[in-house]
C-alpha positions as CSV (number, residue, x, y, z in Angstrom):
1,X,-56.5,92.2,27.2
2,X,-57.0,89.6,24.9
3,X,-59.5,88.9,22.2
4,X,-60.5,85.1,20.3
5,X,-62.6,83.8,17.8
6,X,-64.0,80.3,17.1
7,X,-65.2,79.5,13.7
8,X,-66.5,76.4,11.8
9,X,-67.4,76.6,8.4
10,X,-67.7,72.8,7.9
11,X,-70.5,71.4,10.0
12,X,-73.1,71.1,7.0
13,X,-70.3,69.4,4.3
14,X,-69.2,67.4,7.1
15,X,-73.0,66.1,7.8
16,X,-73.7,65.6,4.4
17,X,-70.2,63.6,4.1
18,X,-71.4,61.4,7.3
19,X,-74.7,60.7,5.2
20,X,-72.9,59.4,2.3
21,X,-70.7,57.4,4.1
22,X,-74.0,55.7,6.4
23,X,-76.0,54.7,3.7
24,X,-72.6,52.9,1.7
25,X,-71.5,51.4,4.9
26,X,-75.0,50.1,5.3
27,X,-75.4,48.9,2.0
28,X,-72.4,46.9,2.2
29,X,-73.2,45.6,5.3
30,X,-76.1,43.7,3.9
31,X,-74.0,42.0,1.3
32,X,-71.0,41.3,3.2
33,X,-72.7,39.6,6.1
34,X,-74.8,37.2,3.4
35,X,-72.0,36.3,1.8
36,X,-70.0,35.8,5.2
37,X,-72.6,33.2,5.9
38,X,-72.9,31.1,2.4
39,X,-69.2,31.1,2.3
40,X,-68.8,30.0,5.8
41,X,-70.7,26.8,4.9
42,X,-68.5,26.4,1.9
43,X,-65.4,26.8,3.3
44,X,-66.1,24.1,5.9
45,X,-67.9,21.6,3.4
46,X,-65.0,22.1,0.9
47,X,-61.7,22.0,3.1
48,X,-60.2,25.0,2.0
49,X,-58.4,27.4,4.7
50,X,-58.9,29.8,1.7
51,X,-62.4,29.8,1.7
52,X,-62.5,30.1,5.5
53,X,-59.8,32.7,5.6
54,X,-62.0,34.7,3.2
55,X,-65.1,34.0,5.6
56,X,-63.4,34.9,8.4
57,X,-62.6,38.2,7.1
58,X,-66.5,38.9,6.2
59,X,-67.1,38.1,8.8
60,X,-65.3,40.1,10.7
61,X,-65.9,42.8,7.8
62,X,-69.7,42.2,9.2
63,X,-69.0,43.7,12.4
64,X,-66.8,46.1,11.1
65,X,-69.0,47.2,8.8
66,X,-71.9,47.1,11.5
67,X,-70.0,49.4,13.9
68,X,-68.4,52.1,10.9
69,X,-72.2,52.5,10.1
70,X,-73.2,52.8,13.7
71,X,-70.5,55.4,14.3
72,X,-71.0,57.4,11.3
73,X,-74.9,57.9,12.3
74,X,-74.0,59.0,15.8
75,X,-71.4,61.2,14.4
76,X,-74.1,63.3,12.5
77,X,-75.3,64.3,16.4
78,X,-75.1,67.9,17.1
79,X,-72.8,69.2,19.9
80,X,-74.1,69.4,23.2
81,X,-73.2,70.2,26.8
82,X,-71.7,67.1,27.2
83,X,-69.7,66.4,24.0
84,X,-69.2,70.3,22.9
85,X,-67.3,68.5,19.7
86,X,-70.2,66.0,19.1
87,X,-69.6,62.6,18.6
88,X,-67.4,62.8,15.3
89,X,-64.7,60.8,17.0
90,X,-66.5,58.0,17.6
91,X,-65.6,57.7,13.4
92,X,-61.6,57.6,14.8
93,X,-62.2,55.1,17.4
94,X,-64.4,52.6,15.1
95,X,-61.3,52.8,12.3
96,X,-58.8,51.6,15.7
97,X,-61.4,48.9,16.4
98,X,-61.6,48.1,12.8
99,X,-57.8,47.5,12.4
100,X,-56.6,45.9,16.1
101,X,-60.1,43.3,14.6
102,X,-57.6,42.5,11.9
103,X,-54.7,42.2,13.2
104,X,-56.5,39.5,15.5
105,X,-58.1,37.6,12.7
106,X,-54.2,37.6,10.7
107,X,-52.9,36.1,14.1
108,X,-55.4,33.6,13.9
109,X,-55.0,32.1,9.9
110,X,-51.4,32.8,10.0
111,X,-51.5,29.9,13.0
112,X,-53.7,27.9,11.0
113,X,-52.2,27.8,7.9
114,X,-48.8,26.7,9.4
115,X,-50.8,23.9,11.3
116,X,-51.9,23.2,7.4
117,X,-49.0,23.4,6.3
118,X,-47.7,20.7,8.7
119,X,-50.8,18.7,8.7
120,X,-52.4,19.0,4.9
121,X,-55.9,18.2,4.3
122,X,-57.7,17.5,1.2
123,X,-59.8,20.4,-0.7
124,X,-62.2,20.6,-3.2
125,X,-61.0,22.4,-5.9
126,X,-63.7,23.3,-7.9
127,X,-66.1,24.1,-5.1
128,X,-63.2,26.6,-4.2
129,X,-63.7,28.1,-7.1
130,X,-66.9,28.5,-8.0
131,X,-67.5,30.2,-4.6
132,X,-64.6,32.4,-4.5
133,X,-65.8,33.9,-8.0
134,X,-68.9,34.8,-6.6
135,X,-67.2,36.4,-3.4
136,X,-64.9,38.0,-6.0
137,X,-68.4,39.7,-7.9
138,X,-69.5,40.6,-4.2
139,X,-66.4,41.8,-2.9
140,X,-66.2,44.4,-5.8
141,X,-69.6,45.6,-5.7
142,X,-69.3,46.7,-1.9
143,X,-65.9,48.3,-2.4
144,X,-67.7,50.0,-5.2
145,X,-70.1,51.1,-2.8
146,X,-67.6,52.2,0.0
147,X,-65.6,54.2,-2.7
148,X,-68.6,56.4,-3.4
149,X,-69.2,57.1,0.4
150,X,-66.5,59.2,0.8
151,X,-63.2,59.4,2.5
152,X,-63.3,59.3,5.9
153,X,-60.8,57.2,8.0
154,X,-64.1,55.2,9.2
155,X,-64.8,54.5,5.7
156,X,-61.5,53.6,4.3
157,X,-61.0,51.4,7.4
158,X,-64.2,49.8,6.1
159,X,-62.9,49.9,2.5
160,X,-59.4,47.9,4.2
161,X,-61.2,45.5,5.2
162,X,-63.0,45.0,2.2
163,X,-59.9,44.7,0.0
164,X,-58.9,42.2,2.5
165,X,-61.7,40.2,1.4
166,X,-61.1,40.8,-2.4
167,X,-57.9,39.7,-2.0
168,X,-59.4,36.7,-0.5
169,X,-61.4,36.2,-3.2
170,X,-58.4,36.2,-5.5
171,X,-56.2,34.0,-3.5
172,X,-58.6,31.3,-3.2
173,X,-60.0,31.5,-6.6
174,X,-56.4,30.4,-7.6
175,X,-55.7,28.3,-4.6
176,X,-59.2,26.3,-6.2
177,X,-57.9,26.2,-10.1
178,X,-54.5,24.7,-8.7
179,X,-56.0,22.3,-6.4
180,X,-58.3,21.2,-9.7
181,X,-55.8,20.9,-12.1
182,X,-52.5,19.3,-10.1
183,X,-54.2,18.4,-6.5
184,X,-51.0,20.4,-5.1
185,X,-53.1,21.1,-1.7
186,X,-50.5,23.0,0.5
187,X,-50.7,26.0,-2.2
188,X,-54.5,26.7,0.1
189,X,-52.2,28.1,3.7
190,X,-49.6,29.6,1.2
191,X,-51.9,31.9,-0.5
192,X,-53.5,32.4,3.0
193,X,-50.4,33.9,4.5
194,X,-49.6,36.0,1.6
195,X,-52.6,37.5,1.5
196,X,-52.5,37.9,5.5
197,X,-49.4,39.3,4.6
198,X,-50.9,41.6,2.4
199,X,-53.6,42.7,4.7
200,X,-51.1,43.4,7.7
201,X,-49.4,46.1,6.3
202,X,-52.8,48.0,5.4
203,X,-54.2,47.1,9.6
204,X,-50.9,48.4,10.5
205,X,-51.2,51.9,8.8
206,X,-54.4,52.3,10.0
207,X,-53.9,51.5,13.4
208,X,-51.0,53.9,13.2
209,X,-53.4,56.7,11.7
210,X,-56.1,56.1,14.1
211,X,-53.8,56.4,17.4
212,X,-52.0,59.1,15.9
213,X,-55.5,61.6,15.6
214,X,-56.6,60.1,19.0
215,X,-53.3,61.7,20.4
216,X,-54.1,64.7,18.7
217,X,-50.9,64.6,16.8
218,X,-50.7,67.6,13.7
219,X,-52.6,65.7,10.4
220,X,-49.8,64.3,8.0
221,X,-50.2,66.9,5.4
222,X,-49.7,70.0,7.6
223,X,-46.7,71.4,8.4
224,X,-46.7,73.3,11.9
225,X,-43.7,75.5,11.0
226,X,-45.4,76.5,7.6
227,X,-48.3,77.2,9.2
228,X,-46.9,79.3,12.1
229,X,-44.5,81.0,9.4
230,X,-47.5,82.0,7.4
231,X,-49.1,83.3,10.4
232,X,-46.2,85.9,11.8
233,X,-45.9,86.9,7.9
234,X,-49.2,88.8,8.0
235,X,-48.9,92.5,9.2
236,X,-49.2,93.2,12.4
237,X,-48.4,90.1,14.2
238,X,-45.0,90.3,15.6
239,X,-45.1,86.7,16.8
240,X,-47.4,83.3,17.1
241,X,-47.2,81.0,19.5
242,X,-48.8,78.3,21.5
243,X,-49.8,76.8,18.3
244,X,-52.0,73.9,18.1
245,X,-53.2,71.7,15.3
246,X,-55.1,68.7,15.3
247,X,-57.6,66.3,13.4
248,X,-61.1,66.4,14.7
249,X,-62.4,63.7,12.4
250,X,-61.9,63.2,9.0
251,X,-62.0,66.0,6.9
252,X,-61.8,68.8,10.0
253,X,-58.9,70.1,11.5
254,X,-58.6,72.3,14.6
255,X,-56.2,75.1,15.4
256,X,-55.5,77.3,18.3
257,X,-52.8,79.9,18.3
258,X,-52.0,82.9,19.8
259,X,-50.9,86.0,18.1
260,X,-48.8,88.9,19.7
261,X,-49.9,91.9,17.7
262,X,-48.3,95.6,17.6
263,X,-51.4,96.9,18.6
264,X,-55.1,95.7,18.8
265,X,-56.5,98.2,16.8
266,X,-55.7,96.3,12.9
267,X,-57.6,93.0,14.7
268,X,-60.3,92.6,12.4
269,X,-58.2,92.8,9.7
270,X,-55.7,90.2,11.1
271,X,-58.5,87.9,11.9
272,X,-59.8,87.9,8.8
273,X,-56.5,87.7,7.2
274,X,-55.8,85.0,9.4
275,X,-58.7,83.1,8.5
276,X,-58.1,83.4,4.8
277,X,-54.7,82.2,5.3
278,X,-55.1,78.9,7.3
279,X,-58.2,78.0,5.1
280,X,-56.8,78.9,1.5
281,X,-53.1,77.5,2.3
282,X,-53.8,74.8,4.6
283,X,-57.5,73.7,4.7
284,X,-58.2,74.6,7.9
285,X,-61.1,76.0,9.0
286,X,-62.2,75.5,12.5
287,X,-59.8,78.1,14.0
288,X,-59.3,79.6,17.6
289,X,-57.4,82.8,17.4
290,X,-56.2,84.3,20.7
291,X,-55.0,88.3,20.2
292,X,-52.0,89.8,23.1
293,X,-49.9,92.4,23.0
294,X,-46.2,91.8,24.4
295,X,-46.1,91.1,28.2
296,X,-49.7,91.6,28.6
297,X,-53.1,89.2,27.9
């Protein structure tokens, strides 16, 4: 005999979560992709791999942006016969997407600011810096934005990307007021591979993240032996096993278990125990509980 339960206590915060996010990734969607374009032009009319580095990232942010905002509106979707989870993981795949974009985009200025490095070419100074400022204004006002739309991994993928740009900003703002004051040109790649540099170890951690929920590996900040320890501590279990724990999306964990019990007749009261346990000690509420007794199901 065996008895389960399936319970998910999150679906309306996690909605509302997806709304906030939407609207922020949209909103900075709007001003990343007109910058992109204005800085684009500048980059090209002013020499500076700076400049283009930091357009090639909006750029890129653009369609990151583009396809975070996408998935977070088709992850609002109920469940259905088809996709019995809905379509919160599209959130997960859009943050790999996000970060395997910007490892492609470091590959391509770290090649091109060696090539400047070998091959120097001049670079307007003060058109570097006038432009990057106004990036810098517009870079802070969409991570502004993203901060406020909550923390899911598609969001702070979106966020990476956008302190990619902000770093940008910076590093050609000062790649412009050296240029202007002592025409030392090759300090334009340098800052463009430090900031690269920068950036990498961020796409690398998320890329990381994202694979790891994808494979349904146990969230960071859960323990699996706490967790089953906390479990067999509750009277009348005598045992937990087949223990499972992964990340739906951000912000909801699953767990499956099944618990060997003395004898079915305290069940309720284990549920519920149960329930109280993994939600109060471990923030997990959308739980699968499977009840046996020894040698039998």
């Amino acid at each position: 005999m065996a008895l389960s339960v399936d319970r998910d206590t999150t679906h309306v915060e996690h909605h509302v979560g997806h709304d906030q996010g939407g609207q922020a990734l949209f909103k900075a969607l709007f001003f990343t992709l007109g910058f992109a374009v204005v800085e684009v032009i500048a980059g090209y009319w002013s020499g500076s791999l700076a400049l283009l580095s930091d357009a090639g990232h909006m750029v890129t942010d653009s369609t990151a942006l583009g396809l975070a905002a996408l998935a977070a509106m088709l992850a609002r979707r109920p469940p259905s016969k088809h996709h019995t989870y809905g379509l919160v993981r599209l959130e997960i795949l859009a943050a790999l997407v996000n970060s395997l974009a910007m490892l492609a985009l470091i590959t391509f200025i770290t090649i091109e600011a060696i090539d400047r490095l070998n091959h120097p070419q001049p670079v307007m100074g003060g058109a570097v810096m006038l432009v990057a400022f106004i990036g810098l204004l517009v870079n802070l006002a969409v991570a502004w934005l993203l901060h406020q739309g909550g923390d899911s991994l598609n969001t702070r993928a979106a966020l990476m990307h956008v302190m990619g740009d902000l770093l940008g900003s910076v590093a050609a703002l000062i790649a412009g007021a050296v240029i202007w004051f002592t025409g030392y040109t090759p300090i334009d790649p340098i800052l463009s591979l430090v900031v690269s540099a920068l950036i990498l170890f961020s796409a690398w951690n998320l890329l990381r993240e994202s694979l790891h929920v994808l494979m349904e590996g146990v969230p960071a900040h859960v323990s699996l032996d706490n967790v089953a320890h906390d479990m067999a501590a509750i009277p009348g279990v005598r045992r937990v096993h087949d223990l499972h724990i992964w990340t739906l999306s951000s912000g909801q964990i699953g767990l499956t278990a099944h618990l060997e019990l003395d004898s079915f007749d305290d069940w309720n009261r284990i549920l519920l125990a149960s329930r109280a346990c993994l939600d109060q000690r471990h923030g997990i509420r959308h739980v699968t509980l499977q009840a046996e007794l020894k040698n039998k199901t």
